[in-house]
Biopython code that builds the backbone (N, CA, C, O; Angstrom):
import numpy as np
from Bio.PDB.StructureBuilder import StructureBuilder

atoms = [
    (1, "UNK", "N", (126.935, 74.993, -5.673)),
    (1, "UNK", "CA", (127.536, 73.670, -5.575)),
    (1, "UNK", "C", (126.494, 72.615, -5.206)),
    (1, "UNK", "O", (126.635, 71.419, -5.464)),
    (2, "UNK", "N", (125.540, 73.092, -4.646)),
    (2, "UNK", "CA", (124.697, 72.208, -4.317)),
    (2, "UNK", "C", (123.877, 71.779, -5.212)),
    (2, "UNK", "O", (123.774, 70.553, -5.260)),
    (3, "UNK", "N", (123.242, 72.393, -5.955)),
    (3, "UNK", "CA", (122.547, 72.074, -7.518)),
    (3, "UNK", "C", (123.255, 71.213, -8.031)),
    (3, "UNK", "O", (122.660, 70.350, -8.676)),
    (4, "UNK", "N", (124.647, 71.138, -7.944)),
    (4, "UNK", "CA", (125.542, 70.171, -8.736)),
    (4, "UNK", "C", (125.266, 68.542, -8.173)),
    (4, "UNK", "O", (125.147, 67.519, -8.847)),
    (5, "UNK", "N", (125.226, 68.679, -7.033)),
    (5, "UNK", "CA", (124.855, 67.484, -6.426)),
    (5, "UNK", "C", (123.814, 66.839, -6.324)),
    (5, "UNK", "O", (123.808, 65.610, -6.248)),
    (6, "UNK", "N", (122.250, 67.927, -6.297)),
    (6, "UNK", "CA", (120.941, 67.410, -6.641)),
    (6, "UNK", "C", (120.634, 66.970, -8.139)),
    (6, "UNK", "O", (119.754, 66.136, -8.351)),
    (7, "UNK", "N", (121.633, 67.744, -9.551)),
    (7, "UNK", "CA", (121.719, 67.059, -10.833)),
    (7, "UNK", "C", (122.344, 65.446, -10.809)),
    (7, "UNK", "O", (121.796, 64.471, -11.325)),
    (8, "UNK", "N", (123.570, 65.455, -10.103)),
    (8, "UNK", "CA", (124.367, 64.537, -10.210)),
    (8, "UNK", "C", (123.296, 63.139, -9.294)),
    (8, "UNK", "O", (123.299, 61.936, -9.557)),
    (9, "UNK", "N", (122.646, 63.724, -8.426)),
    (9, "UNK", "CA", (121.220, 62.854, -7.866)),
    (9, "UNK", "C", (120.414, 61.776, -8.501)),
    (9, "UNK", "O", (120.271, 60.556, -8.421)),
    (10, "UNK", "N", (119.789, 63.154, -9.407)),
    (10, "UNK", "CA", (119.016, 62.735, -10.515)),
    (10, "UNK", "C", (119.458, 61.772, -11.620)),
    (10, "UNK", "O", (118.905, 60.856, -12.226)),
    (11, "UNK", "N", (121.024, 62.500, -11.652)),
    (11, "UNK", "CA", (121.249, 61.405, -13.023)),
    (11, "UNK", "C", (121.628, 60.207, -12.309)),
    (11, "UNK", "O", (121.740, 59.480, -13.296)),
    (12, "UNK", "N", (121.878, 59.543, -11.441)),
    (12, "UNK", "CA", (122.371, 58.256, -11.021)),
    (12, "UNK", "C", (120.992, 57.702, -10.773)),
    (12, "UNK", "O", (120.980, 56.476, -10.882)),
    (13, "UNK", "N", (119.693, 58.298, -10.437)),
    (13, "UNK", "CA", (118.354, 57.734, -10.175)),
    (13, "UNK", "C", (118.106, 57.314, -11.700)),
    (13, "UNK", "O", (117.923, 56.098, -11.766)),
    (14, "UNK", "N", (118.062, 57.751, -12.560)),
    (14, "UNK", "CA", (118.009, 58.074, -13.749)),
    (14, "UNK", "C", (118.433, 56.545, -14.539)),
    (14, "UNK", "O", (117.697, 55.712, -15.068)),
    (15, "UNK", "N", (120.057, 56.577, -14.356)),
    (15, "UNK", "CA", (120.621, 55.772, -14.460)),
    (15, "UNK", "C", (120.264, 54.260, -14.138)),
    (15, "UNK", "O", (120.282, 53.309, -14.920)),
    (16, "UNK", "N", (119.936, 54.275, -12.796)),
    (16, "UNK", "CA", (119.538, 52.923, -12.239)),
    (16, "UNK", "C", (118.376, 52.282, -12.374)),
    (16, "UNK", "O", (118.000, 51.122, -12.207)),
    (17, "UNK", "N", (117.655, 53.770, -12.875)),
    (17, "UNK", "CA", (116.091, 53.184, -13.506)),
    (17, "UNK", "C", (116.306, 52.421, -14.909)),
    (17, "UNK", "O", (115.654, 51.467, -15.335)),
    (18, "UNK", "N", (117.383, 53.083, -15.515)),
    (18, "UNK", "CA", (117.347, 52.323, -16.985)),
    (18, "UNK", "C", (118.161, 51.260, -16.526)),
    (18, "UNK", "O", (117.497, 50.225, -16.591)),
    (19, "UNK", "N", (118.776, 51.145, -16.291)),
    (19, "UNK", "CA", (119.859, 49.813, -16.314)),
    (19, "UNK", "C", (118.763, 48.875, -15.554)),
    (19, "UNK", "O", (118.541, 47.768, -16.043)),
    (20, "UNK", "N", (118.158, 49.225, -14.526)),
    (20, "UNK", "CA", (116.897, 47.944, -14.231)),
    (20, "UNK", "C", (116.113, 47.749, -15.211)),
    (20, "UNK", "O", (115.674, 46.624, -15.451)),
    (21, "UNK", "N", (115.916, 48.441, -15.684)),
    (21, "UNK", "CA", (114.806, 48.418, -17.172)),
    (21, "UNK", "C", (115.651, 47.349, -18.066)),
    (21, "UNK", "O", (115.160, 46.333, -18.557)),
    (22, "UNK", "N", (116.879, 47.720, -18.178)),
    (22, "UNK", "CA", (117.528, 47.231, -19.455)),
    (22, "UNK", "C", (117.511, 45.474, -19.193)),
    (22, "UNK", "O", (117.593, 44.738, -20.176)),
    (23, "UNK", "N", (117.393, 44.865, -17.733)),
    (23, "UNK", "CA", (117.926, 44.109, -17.506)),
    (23, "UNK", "C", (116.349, 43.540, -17.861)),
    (23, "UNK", "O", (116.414, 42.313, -17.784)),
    (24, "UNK", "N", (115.227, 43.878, -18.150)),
    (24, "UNK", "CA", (114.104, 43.463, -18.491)),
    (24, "UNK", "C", (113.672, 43.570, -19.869)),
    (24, "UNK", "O", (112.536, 43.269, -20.236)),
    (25, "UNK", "N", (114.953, 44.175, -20.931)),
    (25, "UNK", "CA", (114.793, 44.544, -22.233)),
    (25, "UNK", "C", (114.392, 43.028, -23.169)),
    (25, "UNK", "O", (113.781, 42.746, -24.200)),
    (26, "UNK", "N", (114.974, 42.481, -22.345)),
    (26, "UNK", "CA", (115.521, 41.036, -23.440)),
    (26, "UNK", "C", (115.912, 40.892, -24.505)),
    (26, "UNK", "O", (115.462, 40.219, -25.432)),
    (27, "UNK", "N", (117.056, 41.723, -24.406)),
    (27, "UNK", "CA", (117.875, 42.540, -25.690)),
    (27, "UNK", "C", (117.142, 43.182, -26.394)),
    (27, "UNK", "O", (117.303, 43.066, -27.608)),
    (28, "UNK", "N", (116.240, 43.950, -25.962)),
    (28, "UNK", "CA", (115.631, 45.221, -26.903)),
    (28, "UNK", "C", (114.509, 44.317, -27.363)),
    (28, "UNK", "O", (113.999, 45.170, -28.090)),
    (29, "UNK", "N", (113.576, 43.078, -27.544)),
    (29, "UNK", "CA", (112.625, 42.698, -27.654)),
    (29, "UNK", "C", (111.280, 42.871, -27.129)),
    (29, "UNK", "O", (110.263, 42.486, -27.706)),
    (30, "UNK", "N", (111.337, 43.669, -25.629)),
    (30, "UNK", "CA", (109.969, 44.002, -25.226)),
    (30, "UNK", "C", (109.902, 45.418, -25.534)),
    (30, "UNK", "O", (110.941, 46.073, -25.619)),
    (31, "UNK", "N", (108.918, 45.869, -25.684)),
    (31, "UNK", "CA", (108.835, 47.633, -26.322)),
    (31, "UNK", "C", (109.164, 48.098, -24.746)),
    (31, "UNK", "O", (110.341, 48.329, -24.469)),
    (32, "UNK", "N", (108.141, 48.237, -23.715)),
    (32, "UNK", "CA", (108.274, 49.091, -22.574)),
    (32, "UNK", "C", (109.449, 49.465, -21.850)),
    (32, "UNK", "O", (109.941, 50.567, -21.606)),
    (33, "UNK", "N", (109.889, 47.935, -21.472)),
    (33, "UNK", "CA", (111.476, 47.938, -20.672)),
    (33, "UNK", "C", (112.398, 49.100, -21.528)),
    (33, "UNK", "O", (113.068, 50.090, -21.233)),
    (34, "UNK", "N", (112.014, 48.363, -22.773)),
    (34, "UNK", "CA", (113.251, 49.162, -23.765)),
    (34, "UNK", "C", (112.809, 50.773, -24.140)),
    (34, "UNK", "O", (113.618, 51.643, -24.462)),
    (35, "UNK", "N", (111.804, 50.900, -24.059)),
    (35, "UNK", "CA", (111.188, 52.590, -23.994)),
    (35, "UNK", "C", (112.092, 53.172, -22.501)),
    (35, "UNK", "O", (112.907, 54.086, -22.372)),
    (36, "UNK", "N", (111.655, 52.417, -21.743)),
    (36, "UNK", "CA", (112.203, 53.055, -20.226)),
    (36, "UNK", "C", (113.352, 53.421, -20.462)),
    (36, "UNK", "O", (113.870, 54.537, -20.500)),
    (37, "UNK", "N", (113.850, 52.087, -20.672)),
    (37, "UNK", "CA", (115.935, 51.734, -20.589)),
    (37, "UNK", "C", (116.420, 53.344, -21.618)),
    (37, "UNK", "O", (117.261, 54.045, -21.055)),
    (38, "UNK", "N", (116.013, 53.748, -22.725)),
    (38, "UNK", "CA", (116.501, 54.693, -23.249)),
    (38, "UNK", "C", (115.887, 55.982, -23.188)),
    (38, "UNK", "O", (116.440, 56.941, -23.726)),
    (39, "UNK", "N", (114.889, 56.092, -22.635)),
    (39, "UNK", "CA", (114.623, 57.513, -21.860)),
    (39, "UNK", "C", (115.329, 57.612, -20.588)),
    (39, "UNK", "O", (115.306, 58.726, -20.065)),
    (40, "UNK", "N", (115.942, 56.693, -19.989)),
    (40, "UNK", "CA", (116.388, 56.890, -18.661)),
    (40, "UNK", "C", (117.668, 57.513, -18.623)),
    (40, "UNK", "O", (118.243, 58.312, -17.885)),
    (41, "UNK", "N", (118.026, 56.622, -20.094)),
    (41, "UNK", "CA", (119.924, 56.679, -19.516)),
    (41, "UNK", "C", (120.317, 58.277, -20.771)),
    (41, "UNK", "O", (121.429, 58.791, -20.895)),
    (42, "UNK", "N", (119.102, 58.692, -21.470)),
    (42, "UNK", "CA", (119.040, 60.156, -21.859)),
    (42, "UNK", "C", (118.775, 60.859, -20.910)),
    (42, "UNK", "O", (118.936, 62.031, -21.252)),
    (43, "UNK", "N", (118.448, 60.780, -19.879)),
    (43, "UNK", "CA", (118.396, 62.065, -18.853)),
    (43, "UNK", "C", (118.874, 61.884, -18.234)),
    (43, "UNK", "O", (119.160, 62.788, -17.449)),
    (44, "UNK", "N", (119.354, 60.650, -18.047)),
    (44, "UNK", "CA", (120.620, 60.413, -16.965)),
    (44, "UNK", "C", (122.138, 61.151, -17.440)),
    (44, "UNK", "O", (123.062, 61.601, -16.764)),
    (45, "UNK", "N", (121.910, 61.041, -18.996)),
    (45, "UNK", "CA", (123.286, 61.524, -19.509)),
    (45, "UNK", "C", (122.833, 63.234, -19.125)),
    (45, "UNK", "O", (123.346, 63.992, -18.302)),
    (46, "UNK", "N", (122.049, 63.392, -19.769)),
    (46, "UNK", "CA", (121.727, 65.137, -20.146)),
    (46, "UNK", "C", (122.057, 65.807, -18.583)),
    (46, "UNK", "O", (122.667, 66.873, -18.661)),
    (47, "UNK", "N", (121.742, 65.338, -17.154)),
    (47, "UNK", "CA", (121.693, 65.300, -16.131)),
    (47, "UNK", "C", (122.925, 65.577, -15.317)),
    (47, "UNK", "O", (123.197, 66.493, -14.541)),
    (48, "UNK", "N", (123.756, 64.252, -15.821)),
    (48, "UNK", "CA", (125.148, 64.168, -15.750)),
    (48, "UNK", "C", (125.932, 65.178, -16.394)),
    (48, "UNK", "O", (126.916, 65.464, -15.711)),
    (49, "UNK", "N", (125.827, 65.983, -17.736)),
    (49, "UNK", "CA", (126.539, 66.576, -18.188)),
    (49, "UNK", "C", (126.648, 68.214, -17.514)),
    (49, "UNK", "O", (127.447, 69.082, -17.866)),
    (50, "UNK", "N", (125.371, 68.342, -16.233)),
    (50, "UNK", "CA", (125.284, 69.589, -16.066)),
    (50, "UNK", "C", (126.595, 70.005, -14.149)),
    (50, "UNK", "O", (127.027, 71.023, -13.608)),
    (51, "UNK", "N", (126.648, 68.991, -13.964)),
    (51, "UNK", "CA", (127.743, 69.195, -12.819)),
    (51, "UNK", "C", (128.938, 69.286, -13.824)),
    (51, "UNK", "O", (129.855, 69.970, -13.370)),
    (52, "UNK", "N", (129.140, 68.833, -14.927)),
    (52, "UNK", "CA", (130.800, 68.556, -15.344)),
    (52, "UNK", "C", (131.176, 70.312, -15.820)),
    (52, "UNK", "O", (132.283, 70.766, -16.110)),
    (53, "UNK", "N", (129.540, 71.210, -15.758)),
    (53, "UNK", "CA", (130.280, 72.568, -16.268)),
    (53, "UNK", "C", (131.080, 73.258, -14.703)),
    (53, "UNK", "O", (131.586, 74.380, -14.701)),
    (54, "UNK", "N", (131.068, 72.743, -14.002)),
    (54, "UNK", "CA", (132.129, 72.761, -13.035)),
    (54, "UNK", "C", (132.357, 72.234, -12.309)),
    (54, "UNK", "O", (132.723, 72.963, -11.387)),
    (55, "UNK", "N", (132.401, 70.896, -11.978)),
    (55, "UNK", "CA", (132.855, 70.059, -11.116)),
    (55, "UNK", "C", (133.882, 68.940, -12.499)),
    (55, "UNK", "O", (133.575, 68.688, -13.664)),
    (56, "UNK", "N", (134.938, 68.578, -11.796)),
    (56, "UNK", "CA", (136.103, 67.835, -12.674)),
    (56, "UNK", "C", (135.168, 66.582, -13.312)),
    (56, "UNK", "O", (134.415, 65.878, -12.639)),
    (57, "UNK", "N", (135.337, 66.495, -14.424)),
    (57, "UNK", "CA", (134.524, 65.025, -15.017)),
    (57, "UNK", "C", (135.454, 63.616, -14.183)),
    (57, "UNK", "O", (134.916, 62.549, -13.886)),
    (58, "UNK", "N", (136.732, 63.911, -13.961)),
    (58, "UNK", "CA", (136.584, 62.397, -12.968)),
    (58, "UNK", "C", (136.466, 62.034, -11.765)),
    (58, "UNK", "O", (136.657, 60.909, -11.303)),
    (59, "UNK", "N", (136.093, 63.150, -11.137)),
    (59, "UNK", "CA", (135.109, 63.196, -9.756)),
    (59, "UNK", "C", (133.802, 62.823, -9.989)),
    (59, "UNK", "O", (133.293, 61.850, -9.432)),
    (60, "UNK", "N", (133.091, 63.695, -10.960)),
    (60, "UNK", "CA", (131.854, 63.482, -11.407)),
    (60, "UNK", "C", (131.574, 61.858, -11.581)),
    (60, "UNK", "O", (130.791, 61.254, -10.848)),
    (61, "UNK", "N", (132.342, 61.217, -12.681)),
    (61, "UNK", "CA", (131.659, 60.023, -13.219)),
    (61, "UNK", "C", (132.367, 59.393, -12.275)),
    (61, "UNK", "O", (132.190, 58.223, -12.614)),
    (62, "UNK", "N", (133.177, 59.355, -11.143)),
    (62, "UNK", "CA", (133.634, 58.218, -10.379)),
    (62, "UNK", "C", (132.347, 58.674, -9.238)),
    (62, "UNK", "O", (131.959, 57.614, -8.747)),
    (63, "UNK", "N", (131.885, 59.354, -8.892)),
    (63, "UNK", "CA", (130.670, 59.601, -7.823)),
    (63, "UNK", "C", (129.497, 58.935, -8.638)),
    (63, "UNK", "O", (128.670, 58.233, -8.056)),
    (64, "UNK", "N", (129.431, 59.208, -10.241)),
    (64, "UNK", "CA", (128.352, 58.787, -10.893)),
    (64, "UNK", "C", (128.322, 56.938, -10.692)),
    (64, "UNK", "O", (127.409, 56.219, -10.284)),
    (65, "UNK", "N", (129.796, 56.565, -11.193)),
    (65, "UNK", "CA", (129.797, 55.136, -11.231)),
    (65, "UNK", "C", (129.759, 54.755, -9.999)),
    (65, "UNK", "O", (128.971, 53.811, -9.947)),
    (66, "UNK", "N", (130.145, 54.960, -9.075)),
    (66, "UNK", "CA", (130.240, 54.528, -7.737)),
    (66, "UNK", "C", (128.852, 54.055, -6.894)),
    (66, "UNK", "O", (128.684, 52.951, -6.377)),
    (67, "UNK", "N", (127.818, 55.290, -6.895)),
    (67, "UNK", "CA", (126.570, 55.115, -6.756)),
    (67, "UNK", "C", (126.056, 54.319, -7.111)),
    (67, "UNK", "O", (125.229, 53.640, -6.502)),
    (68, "UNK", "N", (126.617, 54.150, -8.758)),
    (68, "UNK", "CA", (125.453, 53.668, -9.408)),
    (68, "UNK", "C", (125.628, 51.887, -9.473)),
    (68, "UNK", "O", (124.682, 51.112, -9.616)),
    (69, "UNK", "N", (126.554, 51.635, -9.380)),
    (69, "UNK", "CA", (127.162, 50.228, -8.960)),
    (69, "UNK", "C", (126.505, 49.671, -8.082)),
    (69, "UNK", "O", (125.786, 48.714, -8.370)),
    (70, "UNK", "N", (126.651, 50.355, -6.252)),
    (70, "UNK", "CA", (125.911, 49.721, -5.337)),
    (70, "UNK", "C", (124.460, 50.003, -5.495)),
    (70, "UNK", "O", (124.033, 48.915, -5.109)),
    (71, "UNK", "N", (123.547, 50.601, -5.751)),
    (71, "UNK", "CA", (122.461, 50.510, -6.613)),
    (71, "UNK", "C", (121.977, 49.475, -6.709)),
    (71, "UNK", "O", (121.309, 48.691, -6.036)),
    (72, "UNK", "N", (122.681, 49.617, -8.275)),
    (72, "UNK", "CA", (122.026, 48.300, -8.974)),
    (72, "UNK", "C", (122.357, 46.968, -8.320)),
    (72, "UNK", "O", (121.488, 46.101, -8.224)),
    (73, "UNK", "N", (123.499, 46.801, -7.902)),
    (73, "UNK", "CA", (123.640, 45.716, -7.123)),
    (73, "UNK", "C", (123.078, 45.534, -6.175)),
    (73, "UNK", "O", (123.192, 44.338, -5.904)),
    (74, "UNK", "N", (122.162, 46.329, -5.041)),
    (74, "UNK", "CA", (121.531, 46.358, -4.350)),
    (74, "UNK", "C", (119.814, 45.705, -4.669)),
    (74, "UNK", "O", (119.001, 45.054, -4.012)),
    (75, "UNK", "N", (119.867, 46.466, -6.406)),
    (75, "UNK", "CA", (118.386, 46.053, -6.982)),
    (75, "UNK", "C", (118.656, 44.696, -7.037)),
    (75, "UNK", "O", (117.959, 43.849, -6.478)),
    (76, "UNK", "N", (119.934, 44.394, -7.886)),
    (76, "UNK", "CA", (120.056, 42.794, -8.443)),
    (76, "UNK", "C", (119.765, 41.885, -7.421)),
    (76, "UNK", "O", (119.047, 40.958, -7.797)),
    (77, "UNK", "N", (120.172, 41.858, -5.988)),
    (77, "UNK", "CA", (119.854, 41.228, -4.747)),
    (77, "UNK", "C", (119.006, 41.061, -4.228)),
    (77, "UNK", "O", (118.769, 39.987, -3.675)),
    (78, "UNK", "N", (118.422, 41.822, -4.217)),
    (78, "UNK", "CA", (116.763, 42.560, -3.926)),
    (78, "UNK", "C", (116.055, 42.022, -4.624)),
    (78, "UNK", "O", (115.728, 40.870, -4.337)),
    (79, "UNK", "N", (115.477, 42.735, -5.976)),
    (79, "UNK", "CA", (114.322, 42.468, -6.935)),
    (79, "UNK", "C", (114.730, 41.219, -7.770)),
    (79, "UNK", "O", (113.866, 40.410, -8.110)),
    (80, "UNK", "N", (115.989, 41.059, -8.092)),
    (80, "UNK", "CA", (116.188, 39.993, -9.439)),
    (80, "UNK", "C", (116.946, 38.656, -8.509)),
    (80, "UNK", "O", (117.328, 37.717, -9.207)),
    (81, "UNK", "N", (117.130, 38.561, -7.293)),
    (81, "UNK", "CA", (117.653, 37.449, -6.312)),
    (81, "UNK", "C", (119.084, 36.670, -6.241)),
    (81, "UNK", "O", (119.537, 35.686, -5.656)),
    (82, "UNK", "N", (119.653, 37.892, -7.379)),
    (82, "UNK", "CA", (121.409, 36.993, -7.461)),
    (82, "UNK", "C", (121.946, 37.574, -6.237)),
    (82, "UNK", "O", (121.699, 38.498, -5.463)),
    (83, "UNK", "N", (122.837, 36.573, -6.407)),
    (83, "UNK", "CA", (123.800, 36.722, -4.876)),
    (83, "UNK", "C", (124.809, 37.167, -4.705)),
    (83, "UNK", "O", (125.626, 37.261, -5.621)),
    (84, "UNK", "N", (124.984, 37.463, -3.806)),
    (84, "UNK", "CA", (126.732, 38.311, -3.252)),
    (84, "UNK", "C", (127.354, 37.342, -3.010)),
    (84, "UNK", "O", (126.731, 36.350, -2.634)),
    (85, "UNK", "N", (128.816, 37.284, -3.141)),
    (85, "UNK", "CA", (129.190, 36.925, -2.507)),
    (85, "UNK", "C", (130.608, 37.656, -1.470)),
    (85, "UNK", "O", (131.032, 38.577, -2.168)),
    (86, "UNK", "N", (131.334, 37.608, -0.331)),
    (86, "UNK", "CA", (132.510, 38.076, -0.047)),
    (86, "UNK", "C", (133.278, 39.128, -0.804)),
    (86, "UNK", "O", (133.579, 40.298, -0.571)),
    (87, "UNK", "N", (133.532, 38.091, -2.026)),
    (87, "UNK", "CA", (134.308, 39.528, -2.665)),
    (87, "UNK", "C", (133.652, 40.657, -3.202)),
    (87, "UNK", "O", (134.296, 41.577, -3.707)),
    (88, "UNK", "N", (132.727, 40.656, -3.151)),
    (88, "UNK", "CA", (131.217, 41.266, -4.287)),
    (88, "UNK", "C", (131.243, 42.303, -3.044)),
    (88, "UNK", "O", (131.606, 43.464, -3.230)),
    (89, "UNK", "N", (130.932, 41.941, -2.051)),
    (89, "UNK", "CA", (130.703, 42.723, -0.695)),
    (89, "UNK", "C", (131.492, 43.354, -0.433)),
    (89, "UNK", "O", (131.181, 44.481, -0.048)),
    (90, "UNK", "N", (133.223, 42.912, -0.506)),
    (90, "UNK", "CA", (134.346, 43.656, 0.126)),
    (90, "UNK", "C", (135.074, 44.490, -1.192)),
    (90, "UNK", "O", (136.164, 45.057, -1.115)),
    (91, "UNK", "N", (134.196, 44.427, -2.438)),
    (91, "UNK", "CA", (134.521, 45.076, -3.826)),
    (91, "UNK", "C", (133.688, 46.887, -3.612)),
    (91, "UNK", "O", (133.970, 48.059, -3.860)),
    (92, "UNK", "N", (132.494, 46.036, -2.967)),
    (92, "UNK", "CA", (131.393, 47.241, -3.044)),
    (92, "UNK", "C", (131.674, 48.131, -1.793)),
    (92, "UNK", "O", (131.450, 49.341, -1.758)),
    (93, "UNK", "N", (132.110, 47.506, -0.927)),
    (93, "UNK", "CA", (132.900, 48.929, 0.801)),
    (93, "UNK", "C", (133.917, 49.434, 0.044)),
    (93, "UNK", "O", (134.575, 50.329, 0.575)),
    (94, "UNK", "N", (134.197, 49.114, -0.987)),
    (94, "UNK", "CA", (135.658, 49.473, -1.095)),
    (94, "UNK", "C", (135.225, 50.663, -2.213)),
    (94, "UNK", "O", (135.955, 51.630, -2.434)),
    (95, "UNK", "N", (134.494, 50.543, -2.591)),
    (95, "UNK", "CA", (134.054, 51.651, -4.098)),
    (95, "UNK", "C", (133.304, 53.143, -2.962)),
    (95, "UNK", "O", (133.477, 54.359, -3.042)),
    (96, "UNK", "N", (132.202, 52.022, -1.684)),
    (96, "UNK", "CA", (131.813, 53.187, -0.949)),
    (96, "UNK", "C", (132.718, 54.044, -0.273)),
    (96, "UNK", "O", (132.454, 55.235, -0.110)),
    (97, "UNK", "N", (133.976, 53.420, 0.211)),
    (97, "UNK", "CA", (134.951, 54.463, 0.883)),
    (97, "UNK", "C", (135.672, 54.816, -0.572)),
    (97, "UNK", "O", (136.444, 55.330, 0.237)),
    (98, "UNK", "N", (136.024, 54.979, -1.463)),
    (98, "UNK", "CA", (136.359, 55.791, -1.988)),
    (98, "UNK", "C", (135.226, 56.544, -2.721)),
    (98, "UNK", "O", (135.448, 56.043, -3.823)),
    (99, "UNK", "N", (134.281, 57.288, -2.921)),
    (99, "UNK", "CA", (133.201, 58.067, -2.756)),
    (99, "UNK", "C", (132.821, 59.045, -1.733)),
    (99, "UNK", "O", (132.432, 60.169, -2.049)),
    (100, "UNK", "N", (132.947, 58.552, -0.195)),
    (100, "UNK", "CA", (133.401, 58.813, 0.950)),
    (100, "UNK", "C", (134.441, 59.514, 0.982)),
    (100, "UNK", "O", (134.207, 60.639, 1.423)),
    (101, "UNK", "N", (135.627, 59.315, 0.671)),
    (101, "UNK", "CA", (137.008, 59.865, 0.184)),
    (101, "UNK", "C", (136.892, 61.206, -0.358)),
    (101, "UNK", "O", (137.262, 62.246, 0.186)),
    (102, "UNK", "N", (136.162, 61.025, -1.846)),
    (102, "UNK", "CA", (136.350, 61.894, -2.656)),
    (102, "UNK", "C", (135.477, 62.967, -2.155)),
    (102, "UNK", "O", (135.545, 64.048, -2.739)),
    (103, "UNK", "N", (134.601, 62.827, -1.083)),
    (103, "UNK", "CA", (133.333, 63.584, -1.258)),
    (103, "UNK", "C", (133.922, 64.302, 0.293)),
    (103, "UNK", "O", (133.414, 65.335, 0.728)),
    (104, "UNK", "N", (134.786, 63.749, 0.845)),
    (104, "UNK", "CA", (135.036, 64.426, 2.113)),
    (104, "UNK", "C", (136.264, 64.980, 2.380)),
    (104, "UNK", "O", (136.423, 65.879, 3.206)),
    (105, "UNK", "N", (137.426, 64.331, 1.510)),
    (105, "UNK", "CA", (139.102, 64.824, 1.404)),
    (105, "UNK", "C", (138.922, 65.444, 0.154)),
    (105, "UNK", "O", (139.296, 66.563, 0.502)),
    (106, "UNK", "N", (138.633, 65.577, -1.047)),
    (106, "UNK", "CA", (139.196, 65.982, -1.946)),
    (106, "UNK", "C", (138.977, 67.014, -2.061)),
    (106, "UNK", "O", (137.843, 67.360, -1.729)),
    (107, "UNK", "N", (140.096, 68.248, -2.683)),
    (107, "UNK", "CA", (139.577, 69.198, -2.811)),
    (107, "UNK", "C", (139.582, 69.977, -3.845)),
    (107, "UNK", "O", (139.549, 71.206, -3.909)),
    (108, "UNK", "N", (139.666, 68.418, -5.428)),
    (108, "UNK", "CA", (139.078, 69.022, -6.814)),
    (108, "UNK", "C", (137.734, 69.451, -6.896)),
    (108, "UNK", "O", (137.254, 69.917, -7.929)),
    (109, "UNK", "N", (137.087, 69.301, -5.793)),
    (109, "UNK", "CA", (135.595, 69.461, -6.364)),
    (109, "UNK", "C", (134.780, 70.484, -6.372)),
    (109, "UNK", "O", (133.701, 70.513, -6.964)),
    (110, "UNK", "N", (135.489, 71.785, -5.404)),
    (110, "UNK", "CA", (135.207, 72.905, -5.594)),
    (110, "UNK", "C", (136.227, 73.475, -6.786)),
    (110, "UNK", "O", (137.344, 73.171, -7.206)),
    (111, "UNK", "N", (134.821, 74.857, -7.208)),
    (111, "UNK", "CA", (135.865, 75.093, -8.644)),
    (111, "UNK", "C", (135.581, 76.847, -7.884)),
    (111, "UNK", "O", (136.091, 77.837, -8.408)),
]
sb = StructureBuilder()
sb.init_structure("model")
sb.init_model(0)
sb.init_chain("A")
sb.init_seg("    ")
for serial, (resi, resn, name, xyz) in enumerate(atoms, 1):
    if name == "N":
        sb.init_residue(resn, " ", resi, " ")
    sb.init_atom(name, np.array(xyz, "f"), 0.0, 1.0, " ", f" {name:<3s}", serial, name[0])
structure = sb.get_structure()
């Protein structure tokens, strides 16, 4: 079970590397960004697909999306300087307790 969680790791690192990339693609006009952006979100997928051989796919991609949300929103604040605001903030506790939830009450996730 634990392998499942160091894949599911990888692919959300994976993930957040391309989607920062992508946001530097300029719609697919610079070669590098856009080299990154689609090697990323291929091993992010390939990555992702290896918890779903036993862990439920909507545990999986709601842990996948969940992560990967505050993330990038974390990068966007950070590296690219857009702003939060209130609801942005009380959108994103609200995605972390249910992650929290799933990862501590539920008990689809053992198979």
């Amino acid at each position: 079970m634990l392998l499942n969680y160091v894949y599911l790791v990888v692919a959300i690192l994976f993930e957040v590397v391309a989607t920062t990339a992508l946001k530097q693609t300029e719609g697919f006009t610079r070669l590098a960004p856009s080299l990154v952006s689609v090697a990323g979100y291929a091993l992010a997928f390939y990555f992702l697909s290896l918890p779903l051989r036993t862990m439920p796919v909507g545990v999986v991609y709601a842990l996948w999306c969940g992560a990967g949300i505050i993330f990038i929103t974390v990068i966007g604040w950070v590296w690219f300087r857009q702003a939060l605001d209130l609801p942005a903030l009380a959108g994103m506790a609200l995605i972390m307790a249910g992650v929290a939830v799933i990862n501590l009450f539920s008990k689809t996730i053992v198979h």
